[in-house]
C-alpha positions as a printed Julia matrix, in Angstrom:
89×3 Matrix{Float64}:
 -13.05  30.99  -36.96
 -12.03  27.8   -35.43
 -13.66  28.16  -31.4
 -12.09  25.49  -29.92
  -8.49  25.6   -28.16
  -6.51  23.65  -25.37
  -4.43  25.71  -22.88
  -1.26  24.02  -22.81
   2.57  25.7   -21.81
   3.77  26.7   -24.6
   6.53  25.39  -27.21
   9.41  26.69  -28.48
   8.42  27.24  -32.28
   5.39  28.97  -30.7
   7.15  31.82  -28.53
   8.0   34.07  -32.08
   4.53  34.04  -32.71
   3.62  34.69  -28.91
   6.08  37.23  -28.49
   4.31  39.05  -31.65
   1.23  38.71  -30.89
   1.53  40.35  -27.14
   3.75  43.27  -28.26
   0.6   43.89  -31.08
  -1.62  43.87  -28.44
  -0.17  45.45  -25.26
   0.31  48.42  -27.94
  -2.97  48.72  -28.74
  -3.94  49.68  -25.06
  -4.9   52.56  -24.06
  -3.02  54.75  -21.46
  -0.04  52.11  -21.48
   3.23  53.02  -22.61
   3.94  52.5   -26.24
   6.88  50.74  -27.85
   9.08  54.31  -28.16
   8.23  55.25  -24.21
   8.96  51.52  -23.39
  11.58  49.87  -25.85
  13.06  47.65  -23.64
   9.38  46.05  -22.09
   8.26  45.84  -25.8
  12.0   43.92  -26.36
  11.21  41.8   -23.55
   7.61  41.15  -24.82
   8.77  40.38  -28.29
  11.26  37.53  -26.62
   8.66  36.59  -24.1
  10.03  33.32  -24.53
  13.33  34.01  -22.68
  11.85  33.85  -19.37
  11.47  30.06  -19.48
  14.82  29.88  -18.69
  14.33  31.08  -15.2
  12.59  28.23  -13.27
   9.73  28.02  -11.83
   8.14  30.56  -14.69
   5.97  29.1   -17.43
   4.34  30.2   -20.65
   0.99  29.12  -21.0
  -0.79  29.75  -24.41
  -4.13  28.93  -25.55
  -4.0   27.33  -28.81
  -6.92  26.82  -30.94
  -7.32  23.03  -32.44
  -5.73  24.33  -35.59
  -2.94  25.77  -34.63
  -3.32  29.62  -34.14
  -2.63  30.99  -31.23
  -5.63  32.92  -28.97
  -3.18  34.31  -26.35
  -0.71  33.83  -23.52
   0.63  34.73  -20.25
   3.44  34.26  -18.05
   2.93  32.77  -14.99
   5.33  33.08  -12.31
   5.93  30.78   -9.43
   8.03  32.51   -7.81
   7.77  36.43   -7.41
  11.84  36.59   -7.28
  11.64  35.72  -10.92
   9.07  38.87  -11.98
  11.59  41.32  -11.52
   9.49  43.62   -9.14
  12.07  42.52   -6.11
   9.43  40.14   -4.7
   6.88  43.34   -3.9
   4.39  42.43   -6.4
   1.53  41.22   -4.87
């Protein structure tokens, strides 16, 4: 296994594969809500992607050197844009 990886915001041809890899591994967690108590946060992590368009929110993703991804998150500039109503702490 390839150990070395950049973390970089993510590109477009990349959030499929992101969106994939998060819904495979938010299900996997235990006591969180799985994809048939949750449908529409497992849609939203399949398209993870979408929330680009709102500004001020990235998608960083560590990439290893040849090309796989390792993982992601969203990072949110802005609270207004994580859909909590700007409560989140």
């Amino acid at each position: 296994m390839d150990t070395g990886y950049i973390i970089r915001e993510a590109k477009p041809h990349e959030f499929s594969a992101i969106g994939t890899l998060m819904v495979s591994k938010y299900s996997q967690l235990e006591d969180f809500p799985n994809p048939q108590e949750q449908p529409d946060y497992y849609k939203l992590l399949a398209n993870i992607g979408s929330l680009i368009d709102n500004p001020k929110v990235k998608l960083v993703a560590a990439i290893y050197t040849n090309g796989d991804i390792g993982g992601a998150v969203v990072y949110f500039g802005d609270m207004t844009f994580y859909g909590s109503g700007d409560i989140a702490p």
